[in-house]
TIFINU-798860 format. One record per residue: residue number from 1; residue in three letters; x, y, z of N, C-alpha, C in turn. Coordinates in steps of 0.05 Angstrom, whole numbers. Layout:
N
 num residu    nc1    nc2    nc3   cac1   cac2   cac3    cc1    cc2    cc3
 NUM    ALA      X      Y      Z      X      Y      Z      X      Y      Z
...
***
This chain:
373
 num residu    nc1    nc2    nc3   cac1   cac2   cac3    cc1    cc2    cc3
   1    UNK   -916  -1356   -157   -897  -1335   -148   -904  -1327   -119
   2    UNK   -883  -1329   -107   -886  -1318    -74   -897  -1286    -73
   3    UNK   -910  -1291    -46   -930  -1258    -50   -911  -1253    -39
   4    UNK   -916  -1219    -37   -891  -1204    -22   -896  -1197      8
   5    UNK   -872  -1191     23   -872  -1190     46   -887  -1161     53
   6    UNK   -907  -1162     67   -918  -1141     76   -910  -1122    106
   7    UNK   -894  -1100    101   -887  -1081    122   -904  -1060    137
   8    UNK   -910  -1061    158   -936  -1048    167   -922  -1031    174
   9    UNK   -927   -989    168   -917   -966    183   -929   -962    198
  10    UNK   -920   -940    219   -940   -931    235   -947   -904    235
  11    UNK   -958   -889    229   -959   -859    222   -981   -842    235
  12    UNK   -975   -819    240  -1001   -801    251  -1024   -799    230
  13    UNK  -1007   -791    211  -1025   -791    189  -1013   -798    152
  14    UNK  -1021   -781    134  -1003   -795    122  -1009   -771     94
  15    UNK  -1003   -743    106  -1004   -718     93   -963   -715     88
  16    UNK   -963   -690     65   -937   -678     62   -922   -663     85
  17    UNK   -908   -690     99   -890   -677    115   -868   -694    120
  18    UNK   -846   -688    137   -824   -703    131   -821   -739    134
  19    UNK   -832   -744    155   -833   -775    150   -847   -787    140
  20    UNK   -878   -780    140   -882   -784    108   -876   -785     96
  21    UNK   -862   -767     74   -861   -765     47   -829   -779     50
  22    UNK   -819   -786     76   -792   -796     78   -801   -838     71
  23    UNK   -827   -841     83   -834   -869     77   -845   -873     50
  24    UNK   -858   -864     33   -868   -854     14   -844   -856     -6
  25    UNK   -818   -837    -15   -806   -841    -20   -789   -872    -23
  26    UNK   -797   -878      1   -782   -907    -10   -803   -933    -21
  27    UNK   -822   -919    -12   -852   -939    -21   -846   -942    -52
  28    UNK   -841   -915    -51   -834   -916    -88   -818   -929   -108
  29    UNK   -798   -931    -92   -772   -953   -106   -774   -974    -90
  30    UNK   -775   -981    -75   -767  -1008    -66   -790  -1023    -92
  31    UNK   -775  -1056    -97   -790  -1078   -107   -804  -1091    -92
  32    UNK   -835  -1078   -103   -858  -1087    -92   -866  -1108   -106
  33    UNK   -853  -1125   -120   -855  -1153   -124   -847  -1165    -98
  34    UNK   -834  -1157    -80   -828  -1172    -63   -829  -1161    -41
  35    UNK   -834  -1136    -35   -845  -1128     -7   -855  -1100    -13
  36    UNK   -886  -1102     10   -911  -1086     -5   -904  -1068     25
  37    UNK   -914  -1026     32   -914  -1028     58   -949  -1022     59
  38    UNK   -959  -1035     74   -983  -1016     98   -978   -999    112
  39    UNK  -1004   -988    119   -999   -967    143  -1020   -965    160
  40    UNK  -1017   -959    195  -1029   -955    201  -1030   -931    213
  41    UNK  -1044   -908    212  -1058   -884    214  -1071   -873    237
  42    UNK  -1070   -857    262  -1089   -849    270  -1100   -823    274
  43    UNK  -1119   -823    253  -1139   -811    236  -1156   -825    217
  44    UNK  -1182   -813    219  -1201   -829    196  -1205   -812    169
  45    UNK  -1195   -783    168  -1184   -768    156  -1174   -776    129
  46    UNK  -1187   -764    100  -1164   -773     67  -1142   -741     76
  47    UNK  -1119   -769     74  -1091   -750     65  -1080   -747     43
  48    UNK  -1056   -738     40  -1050   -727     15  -1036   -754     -1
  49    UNK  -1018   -768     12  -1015   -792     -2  -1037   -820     -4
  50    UNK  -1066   -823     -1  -1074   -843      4  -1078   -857    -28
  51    UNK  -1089   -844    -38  -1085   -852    -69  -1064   -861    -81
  52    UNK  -1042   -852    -83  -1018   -869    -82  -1007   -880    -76
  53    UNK  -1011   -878    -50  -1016   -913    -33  -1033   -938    -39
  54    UNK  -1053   -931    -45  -1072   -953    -59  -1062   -966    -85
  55    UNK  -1066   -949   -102  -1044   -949   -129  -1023   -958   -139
  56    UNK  -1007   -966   -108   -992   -981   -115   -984  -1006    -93
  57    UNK  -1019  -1011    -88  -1017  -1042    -71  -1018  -1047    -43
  58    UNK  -1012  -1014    -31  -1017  -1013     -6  -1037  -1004      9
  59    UNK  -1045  -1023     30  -1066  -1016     60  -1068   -999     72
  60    UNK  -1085   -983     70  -1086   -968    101  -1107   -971    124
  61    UNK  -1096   -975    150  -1112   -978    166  -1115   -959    186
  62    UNK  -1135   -944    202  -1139   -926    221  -1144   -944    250
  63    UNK  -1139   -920    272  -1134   -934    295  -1145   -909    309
  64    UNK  -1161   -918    334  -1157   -880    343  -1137   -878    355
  65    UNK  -1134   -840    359  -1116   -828    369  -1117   -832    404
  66    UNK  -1091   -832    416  -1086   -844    433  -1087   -816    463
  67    UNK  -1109   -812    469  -1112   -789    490  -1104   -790    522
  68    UNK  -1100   -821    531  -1093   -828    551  -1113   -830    568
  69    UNK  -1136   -814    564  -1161   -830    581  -1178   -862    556
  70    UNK  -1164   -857    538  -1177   -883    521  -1151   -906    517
  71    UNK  -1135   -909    540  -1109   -926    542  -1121   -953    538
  72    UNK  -1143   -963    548  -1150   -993    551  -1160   -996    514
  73    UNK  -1181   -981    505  -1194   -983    475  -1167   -978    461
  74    UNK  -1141   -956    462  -1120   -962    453  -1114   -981    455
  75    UNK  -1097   -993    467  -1088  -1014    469  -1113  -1049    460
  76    UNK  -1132  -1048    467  -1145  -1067    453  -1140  -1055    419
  77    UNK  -1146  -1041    418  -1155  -1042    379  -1130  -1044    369
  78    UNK  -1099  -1052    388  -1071  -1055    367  -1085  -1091    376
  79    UNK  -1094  -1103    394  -1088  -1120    394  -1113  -1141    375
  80    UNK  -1128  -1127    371  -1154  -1138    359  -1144  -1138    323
  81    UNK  -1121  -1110    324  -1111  -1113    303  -1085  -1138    286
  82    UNK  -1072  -1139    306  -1056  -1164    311  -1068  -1190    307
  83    UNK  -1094  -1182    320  -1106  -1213    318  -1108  -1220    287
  84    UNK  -1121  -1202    274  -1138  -1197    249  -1121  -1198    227
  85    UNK  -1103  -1186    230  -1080  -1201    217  -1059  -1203    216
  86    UNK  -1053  -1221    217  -1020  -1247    235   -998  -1251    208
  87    UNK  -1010  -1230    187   -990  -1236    166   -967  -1223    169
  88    UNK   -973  -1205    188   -943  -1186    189   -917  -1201    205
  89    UNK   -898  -1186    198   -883  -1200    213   -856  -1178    221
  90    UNK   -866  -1150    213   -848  -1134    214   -870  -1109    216
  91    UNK   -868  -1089    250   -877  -1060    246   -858  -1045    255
  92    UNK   -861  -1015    237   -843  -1000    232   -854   -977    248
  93    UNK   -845   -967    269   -864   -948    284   -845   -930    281
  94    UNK   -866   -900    271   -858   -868    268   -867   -861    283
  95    UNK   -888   -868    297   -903   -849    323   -882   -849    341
  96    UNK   -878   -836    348   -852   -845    380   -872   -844    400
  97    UNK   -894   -816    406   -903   -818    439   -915   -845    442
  98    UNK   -914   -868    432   -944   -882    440   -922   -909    431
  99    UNK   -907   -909    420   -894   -927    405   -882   -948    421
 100    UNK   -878   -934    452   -871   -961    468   -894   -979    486
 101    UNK   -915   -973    469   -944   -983    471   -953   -999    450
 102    UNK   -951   -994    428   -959  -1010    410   -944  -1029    395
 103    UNK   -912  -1027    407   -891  -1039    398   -889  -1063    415
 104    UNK   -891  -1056    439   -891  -1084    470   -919  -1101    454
 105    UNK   -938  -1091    445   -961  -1105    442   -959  -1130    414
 106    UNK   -938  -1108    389   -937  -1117    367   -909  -1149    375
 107    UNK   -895  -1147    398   -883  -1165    409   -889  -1190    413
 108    UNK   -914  -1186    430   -929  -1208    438   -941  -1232    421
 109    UNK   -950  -1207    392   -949  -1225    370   -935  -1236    355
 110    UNK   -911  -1236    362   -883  -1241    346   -871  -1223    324
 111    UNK   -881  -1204    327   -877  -1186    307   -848  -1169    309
 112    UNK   -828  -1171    300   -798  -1152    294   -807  -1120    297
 113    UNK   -795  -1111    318   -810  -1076    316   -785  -1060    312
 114    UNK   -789  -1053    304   -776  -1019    295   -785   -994    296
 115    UNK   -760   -983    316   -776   -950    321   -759   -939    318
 116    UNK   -768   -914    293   -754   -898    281   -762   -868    289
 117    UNK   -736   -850    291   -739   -820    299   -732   -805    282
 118    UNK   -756   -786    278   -746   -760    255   -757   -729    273
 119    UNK   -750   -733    296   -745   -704    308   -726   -703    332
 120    UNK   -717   -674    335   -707   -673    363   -722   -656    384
 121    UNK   -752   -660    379   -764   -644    406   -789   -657    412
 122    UNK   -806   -649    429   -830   -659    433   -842   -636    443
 123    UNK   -838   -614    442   -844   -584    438   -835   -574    468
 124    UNK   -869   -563    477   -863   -549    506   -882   -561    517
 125    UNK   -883   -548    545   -908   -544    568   -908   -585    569
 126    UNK   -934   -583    583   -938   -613    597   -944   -629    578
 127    UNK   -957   -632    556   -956   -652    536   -923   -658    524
 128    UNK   -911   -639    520   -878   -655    523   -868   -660    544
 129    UNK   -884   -651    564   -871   -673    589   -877   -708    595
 130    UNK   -909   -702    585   -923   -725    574   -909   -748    567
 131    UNK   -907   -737    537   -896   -750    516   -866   -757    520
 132    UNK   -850   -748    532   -825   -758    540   -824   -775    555
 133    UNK   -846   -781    580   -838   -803    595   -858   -821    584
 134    UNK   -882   -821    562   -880   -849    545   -864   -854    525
 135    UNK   -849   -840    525   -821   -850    493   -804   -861    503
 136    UNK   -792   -850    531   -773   -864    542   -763   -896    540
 137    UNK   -786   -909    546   -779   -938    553   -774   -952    517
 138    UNK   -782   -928    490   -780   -947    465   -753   -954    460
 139    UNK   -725   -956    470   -696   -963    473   -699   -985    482
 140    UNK   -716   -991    500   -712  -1024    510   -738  -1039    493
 141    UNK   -757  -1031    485   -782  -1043    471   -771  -1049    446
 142    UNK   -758  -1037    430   -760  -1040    397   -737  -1061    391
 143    UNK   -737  -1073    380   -713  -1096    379   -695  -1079    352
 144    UNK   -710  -1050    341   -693  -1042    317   -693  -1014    324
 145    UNK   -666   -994    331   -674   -970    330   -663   -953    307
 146    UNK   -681   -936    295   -668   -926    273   -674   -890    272
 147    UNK   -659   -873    260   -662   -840    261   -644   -833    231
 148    UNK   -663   -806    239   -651   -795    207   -622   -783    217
 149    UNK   -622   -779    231   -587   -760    234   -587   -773    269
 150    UNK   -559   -770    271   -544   -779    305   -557   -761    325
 151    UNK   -566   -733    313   -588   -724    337   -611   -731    349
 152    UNK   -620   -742    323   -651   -747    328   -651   -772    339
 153    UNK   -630   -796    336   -621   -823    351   -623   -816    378
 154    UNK   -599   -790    394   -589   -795    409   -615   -778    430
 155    UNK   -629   -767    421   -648   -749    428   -670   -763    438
 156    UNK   -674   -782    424   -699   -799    430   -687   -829    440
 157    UNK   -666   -840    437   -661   -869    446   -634   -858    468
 158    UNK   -616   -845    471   -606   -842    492   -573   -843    476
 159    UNK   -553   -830    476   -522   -840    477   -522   -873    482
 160    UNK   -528   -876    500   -510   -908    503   -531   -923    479
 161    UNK   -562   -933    475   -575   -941    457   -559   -938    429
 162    UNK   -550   -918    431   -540   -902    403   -515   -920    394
 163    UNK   -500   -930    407   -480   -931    407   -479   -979    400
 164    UNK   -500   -983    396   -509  -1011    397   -515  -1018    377
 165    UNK   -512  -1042    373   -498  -1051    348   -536  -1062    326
 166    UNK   -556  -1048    342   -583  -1047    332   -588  -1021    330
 167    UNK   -580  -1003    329   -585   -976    324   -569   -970    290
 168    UNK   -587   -954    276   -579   -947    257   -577   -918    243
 169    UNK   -571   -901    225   -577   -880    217   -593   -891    188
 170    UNK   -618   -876    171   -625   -888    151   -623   -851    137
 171    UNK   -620   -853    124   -618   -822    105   -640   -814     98
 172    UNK   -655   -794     96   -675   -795     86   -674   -781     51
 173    UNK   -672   -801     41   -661   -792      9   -680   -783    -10
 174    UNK   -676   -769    -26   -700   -761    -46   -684   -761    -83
 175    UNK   -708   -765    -95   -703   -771   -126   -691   -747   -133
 176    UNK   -658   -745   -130   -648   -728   -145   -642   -719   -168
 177    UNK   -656   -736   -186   -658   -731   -207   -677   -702   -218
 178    UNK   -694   -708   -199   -722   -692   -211   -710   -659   -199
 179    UNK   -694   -656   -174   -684   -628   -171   -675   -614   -199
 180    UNK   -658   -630   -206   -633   -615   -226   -647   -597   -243
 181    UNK   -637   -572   -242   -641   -545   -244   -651   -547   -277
 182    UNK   -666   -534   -290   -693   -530   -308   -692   -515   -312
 183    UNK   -693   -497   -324   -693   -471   -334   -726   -460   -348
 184    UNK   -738   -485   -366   -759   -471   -365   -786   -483   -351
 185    UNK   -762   -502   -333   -786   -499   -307   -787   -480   -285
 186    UNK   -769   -466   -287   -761   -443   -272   -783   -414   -295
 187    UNK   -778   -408   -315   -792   -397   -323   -829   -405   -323
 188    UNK   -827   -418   -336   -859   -426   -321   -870   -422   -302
 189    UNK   -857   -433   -285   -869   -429   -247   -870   -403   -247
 190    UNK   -845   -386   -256   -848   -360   -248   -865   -344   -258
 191    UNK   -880   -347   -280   -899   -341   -295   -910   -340   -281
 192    UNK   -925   -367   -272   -952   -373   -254   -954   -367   -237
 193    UNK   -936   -354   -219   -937   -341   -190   -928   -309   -194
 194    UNK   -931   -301   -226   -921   -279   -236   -898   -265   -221
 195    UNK   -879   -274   -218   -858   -273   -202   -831   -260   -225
 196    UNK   -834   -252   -252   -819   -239   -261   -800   -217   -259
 197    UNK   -776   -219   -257   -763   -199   -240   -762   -190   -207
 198    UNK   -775   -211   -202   -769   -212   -175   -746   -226   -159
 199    UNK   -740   -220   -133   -724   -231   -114   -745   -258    -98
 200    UNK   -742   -273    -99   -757   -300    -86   -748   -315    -72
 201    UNK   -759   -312    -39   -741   -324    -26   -768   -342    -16
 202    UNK   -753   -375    -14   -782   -392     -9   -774   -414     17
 203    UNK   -794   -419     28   -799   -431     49   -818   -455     47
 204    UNK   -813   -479     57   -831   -502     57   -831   -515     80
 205    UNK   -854   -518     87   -857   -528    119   -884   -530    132
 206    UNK   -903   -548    143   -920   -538    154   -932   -513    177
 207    UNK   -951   -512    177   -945   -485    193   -952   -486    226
 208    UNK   -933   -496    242   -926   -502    262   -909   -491    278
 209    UNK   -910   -495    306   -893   -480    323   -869   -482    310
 210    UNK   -855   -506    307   -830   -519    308   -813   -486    277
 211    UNK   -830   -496    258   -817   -478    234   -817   -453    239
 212    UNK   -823   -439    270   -818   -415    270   -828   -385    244
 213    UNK   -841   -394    238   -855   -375    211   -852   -347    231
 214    UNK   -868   -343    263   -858   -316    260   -838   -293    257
 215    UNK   -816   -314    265   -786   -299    260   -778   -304    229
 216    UNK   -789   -316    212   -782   -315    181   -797   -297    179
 217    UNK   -830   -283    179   -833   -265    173   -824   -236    180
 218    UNK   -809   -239    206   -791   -213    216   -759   -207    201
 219    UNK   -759   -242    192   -739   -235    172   -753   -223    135
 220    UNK   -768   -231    134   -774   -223    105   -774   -193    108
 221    UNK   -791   -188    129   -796   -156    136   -765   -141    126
 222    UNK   -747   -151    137   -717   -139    144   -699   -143    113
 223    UNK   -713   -158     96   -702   -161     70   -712   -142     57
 224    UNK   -742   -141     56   -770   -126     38   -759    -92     38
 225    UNK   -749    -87     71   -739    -54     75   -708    -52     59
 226    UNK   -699    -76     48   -681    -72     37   -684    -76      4
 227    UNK   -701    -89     -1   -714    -96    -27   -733   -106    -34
 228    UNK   -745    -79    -38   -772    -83    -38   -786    -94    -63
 229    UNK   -769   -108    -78   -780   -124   -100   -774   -153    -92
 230    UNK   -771   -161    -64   -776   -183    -48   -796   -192    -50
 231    UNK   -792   -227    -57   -826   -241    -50   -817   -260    -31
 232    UNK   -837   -264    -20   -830   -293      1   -856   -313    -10
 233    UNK   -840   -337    -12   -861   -359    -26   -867   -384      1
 234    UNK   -881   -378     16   -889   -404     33   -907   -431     34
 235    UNK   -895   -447     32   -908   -472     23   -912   -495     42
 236    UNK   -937   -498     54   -950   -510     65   -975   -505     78
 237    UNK   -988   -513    107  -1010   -515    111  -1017   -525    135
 238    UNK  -1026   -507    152  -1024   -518    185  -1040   -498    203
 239    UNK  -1040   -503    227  -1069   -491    245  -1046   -458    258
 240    UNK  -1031   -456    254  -1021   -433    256  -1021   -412    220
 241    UNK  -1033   -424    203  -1021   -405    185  -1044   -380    188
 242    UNK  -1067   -382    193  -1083   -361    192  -1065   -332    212
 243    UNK  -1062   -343    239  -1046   -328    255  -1019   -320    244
 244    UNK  -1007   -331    216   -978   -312    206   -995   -302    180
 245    UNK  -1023   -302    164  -1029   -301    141  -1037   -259    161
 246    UNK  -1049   -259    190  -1050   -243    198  -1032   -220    206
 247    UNK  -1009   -235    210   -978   -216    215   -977   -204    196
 248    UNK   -974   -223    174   -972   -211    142   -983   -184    134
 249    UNK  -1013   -180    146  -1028   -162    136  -1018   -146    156
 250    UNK  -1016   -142    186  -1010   -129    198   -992   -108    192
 251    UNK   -966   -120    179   -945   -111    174   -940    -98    143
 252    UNK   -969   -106    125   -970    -85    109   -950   -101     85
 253    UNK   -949   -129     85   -934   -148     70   -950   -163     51
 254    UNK   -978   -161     52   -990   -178     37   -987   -191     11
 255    UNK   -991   -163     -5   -978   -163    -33   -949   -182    -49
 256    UNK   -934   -173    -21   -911   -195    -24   -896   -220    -13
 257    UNK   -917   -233      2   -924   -254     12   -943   -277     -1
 258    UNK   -929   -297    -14   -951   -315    -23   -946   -339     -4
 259    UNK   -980   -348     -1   -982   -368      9   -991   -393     -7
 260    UNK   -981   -410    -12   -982   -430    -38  -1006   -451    -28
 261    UNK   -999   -462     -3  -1019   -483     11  -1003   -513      5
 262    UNK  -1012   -533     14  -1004   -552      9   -998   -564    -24
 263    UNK   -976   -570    -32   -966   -575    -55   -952   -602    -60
 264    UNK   -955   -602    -88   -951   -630    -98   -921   -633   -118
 265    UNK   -916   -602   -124   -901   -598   -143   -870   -583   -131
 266    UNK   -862   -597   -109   -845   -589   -101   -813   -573   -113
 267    UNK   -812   -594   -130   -790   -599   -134   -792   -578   -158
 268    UNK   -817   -574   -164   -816   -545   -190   -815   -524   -180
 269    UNK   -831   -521   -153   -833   -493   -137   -797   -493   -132
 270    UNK   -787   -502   -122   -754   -496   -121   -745   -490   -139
 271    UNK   -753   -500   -166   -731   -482   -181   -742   -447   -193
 272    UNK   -763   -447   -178   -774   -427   -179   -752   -392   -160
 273    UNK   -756   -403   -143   -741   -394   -121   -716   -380   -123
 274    UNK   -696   -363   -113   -676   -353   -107   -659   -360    -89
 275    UNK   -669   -366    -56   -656   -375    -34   -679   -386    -14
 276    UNK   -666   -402    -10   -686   -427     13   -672   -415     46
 277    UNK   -701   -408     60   -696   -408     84   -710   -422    107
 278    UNK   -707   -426    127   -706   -446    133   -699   -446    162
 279    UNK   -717   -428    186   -706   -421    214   -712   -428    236
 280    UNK   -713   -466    234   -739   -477    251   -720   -481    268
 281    UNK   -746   -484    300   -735   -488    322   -714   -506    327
 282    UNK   -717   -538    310   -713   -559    311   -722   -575    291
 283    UNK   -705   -596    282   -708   -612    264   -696   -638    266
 284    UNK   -698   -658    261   -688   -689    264   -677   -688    235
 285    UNK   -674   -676    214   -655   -675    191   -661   -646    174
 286    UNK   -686   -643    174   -695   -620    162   -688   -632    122
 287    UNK   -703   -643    110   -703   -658     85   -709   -637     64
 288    UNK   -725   -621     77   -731   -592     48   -701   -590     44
 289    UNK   -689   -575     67   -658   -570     58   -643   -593     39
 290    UNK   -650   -608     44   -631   -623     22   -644   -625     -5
 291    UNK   -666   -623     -9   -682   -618    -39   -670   -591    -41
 292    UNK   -671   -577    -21   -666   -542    -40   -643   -542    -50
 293    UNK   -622   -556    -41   -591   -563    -42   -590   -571    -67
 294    UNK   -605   -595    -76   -608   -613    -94   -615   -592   -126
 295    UNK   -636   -563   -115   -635   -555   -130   -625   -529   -150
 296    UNK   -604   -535   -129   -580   -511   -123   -584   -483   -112
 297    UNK   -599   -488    -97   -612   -463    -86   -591   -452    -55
 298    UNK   -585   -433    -53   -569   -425    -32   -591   -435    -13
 299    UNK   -588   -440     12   -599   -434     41   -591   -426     59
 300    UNK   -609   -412     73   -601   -398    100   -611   -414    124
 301    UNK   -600   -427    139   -615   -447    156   -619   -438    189
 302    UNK   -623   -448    199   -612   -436    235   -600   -463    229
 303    UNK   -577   -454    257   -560   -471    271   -573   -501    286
 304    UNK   -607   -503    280   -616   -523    299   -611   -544    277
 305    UNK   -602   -539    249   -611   -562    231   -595   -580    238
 306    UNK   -587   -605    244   -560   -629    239   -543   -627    216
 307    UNK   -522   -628    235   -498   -630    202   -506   -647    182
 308    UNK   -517   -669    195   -523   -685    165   -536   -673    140
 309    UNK   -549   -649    151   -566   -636    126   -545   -622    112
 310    UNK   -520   -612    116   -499   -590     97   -484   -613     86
 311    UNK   -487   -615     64   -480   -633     39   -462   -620     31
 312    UNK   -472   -593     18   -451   -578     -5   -443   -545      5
 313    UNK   -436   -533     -1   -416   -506      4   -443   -489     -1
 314    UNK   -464   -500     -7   -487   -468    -16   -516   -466      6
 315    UNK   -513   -480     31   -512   -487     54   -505   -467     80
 316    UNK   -524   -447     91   -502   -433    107   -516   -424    141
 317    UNK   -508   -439    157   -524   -433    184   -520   -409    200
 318    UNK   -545   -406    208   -543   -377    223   -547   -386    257
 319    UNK   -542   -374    274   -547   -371    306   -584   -369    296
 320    UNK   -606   -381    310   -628   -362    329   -629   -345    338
 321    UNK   -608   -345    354   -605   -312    366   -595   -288    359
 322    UNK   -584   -290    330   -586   -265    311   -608   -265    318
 323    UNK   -607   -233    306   -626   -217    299   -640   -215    263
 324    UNK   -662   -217    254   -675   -219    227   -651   -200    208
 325    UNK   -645   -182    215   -618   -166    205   -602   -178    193
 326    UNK   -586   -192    207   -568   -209    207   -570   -241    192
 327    UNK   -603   -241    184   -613   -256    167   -615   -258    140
 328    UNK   -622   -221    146   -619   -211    117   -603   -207    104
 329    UNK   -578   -203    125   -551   -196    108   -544   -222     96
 330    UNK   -544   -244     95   -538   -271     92   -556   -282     62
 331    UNK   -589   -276     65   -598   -278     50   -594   -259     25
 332    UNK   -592   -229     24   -585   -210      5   -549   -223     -5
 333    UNK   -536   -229     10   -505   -236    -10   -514   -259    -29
 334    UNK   -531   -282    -29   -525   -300    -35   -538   -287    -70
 335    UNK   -545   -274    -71   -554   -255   -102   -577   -271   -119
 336    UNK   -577   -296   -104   -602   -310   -118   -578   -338   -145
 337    UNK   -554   -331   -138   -548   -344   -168   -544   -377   -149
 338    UNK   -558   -394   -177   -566   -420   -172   -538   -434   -179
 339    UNK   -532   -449   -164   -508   -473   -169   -509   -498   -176
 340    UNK   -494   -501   -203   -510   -534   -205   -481   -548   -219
 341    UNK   -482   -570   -235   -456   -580   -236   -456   -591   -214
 342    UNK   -440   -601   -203   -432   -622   -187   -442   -627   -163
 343    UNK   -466   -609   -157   -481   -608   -146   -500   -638   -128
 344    UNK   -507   -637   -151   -525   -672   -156   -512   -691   -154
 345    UNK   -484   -695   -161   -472   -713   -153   -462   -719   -118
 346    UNK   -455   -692   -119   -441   -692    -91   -468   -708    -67
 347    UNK   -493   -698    -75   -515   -703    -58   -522   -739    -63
 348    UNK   -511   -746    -83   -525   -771    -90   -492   -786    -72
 349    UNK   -472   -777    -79   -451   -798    -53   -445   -795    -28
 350    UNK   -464   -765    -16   -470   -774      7   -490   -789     27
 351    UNK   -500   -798     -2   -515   -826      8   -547   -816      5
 352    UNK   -560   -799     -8   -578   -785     -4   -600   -789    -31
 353    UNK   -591   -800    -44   -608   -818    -73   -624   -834    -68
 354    UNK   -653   -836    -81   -668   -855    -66   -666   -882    -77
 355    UNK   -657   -877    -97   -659   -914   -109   -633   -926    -97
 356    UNK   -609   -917    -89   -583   -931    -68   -599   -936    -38
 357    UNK   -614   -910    -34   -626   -931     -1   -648   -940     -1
 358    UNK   -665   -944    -14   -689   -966    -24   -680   -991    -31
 359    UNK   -655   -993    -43   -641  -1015    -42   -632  -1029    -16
 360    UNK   -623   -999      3   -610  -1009     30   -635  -1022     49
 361    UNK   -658  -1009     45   -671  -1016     64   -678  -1049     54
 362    UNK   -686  -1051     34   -697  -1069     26   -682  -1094     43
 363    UNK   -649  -1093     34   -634  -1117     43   -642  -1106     76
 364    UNK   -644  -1090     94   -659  -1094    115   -673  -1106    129
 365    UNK   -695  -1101    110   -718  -1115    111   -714  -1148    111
 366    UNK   -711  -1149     91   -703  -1186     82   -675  -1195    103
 367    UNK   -662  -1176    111   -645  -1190    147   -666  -1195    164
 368    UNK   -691  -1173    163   -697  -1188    188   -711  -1208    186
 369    UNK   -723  -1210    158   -742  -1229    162   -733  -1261    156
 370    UNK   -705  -1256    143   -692  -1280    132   -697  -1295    140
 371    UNK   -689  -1303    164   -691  -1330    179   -723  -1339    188
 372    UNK   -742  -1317    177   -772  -1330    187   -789  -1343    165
 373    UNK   -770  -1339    133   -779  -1348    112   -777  -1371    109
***
C-alpha cells in the first residue's frame, strides 16, 4: 500500500487558537490513509494540540524563532531541514512575517509552497512596520495563495494577487455537529460554573491586544449596572490576562467575572452561555463566531469581523466607536433565548462543515501533487 503524502504546516506554535485549531480541524477528517500533515513550530515549548498530533501519525518539528539578528542560523536550519528531509513535496506556511523566507528557501528544494492568511493586522508601532515589509514580497514567493475571508487575502497579498487565478478563499469550518444545542449539556456546564439563574454572557479568545478585553470589560461593567445577576465567562489565556484579571478587581467585578483559562471543551462552554461577544480590533474571519452561531447563541460582534463570519440572522455588528452603552443595549435585547432549527443547516451550506472542506482540501492537495506522483 502506498504511504501517504506527507504535508508540512508551518506554525508559531501549535496551542488553541484560530489557525491552529483551523489546521487541526482538518487534520481530523481528511484521509490519513493517504495524506498525513507535519508541522513545523517555532517553539520548543508542549502545546495544547501535540498529543493529538502524534496520535494520529503526525511530526512535529521545531525551528527557532526568527529575531532578525539570527537571519543567517534562520535561514540555514530551513535549509538543513530541507536537506534532512526531501520527502516533502508540499509546505503550507501560516507564519506570514517570515514566510517569504522560508518559502523562497522551501523552492529551491522543489517544494510547492503555500501561504495562507488568517488575519487582517500585524498590530502597531515598529514591529508591524517590520513585519509588513517582510510579508510583502509572499504574493510573488508562494506559487499558492490562500485566506480565510477576501479581507484577510486582500490585506496580506494585495487586490490584484487576489484577483488570480492561484489565490483562493478556504473556510475555516468546524464539526457542526458537536454545536447543536444540548440541553443537558447546558445544564451541566451551568452547574459547574454554578451559573444557575444567571445572565451569561461569554467570550473566547486569547488574551491579546487584538481581542480588545478592555473595552469588553467596560462593556460588562455597562450590562452588570443594568443586571446585576450578569456573569461574564472568558475563555482563554494570554500575557495580557493578569492586566484585565486586575481591571476586574479594580472595578469591583470579581465575583462576576470568570476566568476559565485555556479550554478543551468548547463547544460545551457555548451551550452554556446566553450571548457571545466578541469586540476585537480585527480579525481574518473571527471562527469563535461561527461556533457560537453554530450554537445558536446570539452575538454581538464589532464591525471589524468579515462578512464571511454572519451566516445567520442571530449575528449582529456593532461600530467600535459606540460607546459600552450601546453594547449593552444590544446585548440586554437579545434575552439570552437560543435559536436552533435551521440553524445548523444554514451554517453547514454555507460551506462551513468540516467533513465538505476536508474533502475540498484534500482534492487540493492531490492537484498539486498529481502530476509529481
Amino acid at each position: 500500500m502506498a504511504k501517504p503524502i506527507r504535508i508540512l504546516h508551518v506554525l508559531g506554535g501549535l496551542n488553541r487558537a484560530g489557525a491552529e485549531t483551523m489546521v487541526i480541524n482538518l487534520y481530523r477528517y481528511i484521509d490519513r490513509t493517504k495524506l498525513q500533515f507535519d508541522f513545523i513550530v517555532h517553539t520548543k515549548d508542549k502545546c495544547d494540540y501535540d498529543d493529538e498530533i502524534r496520535s494520529l501519525g503526525g511530526r512535529i518539528f521545531s525551528i527557532p524563532r526568527y529575531t532578525g539578528k539570527n537571519h543567517f542560523q534562520y535561514t540555514k536550519a530551513w535549509s538543513v531541514f530541507f536537506k534532512q528531509y526531501p520527502e516533502y513535496k508540499i509546505v503550507h506556511g501560516h507564519v506570514r512575517s517570515t514566510a517569504s523566507i522560508y518559502l523562497k528557501i522551501a523552492k529551491k528544494y522543489n517544494l510547492t509552497t503555500i501561504a495562507h492568511s488568517h488575519s487582517t493586522s500585524s498590530g502597531t508601532g515598529l514591529s508591524a512596520i517590520v513585519k509588513g515589509i517582510l510579508q510583502y514580497p509572499i504574493r510573488y514567493t508562494a506559487d499558492y495563495l490562500l485566506a480565510c475571508s477576501n479581507h484577510a487575502g486582500t490585506w496580506l497579498f494585495g487586490k490584484k494577487a487576489c484577483r488570480k487565478d492561484n489565490f483562493f478563499i478556504i473556510k475555516n469550518a468546524i464539526d457542526t455537529k458537536k454545536f447543536i444545542y444540548n440541553e443537558d449539556i447546558r445544564t451541566k456546564k451551568r452547574k459547574d460554573f454554578q451559573f444557575e439563574g444567571k445572565f451569561v454572557i461569554g467570550h473566547i479568545g486569547r488574551f491579546d491586544v487584538s481581542k480588545n478585553h478592555e473595552f469588553l470589560i467596560d462593556i460588562f461593567e455597562a450590562v452588570h449596572k443594568r443586571n446585576n445577576n450578569a456573569v461574564l465567562m472568558m475563555v482563554g489565556d494570554g500575557e495580557l490576562r493578569q492586566s484585565i484579571e486586575k481591571k476586574v478587581n479594580n472595578l469591583k467585578l470579581t465575583d462576576s467575572v470568570v476566568f476559565t483559562g485555556v479550554r478543551s471543551d468548547i463547544s460545551e462552554l457555548l451551550q452554556a452561555m446566553d450571548v457571545f461577544v466578541f469586540p476585537s480590533l480585527y480579525e481574518g474571519l473571527g471562527i469563535v463566531t461561527v461556533e457560537a452561531q453554530a450554537a445558536g447563541l446570539h452575538c454581538v460582534v464589532a464591525d471589524t469581523i468579515p462578512n464571511e463570519a454572519f451566516l445567520t440572522d442571530i449575528i449582529k455588528a456593532i461600530p467600535l466607536g459606540c460607546h459600552a452603552e450601546d453594547w449593552s443595549d444590544a446585548i440586554l435585547s437579545s434575552n439570552g433565548n437560543k435559536k436552533q432549527g435551521e440553524i445548523h443547516e444554514k451554517i453547514k451550506c454555507a460551506g462551513y462543515d468540516i467533513a465538505q472542506n476536508a474533502k475540498k482540501m484534500e482534492d487540493f492537495y492531490f492537484g498539486i501533487v498529481g502530476g509529481a506522483l
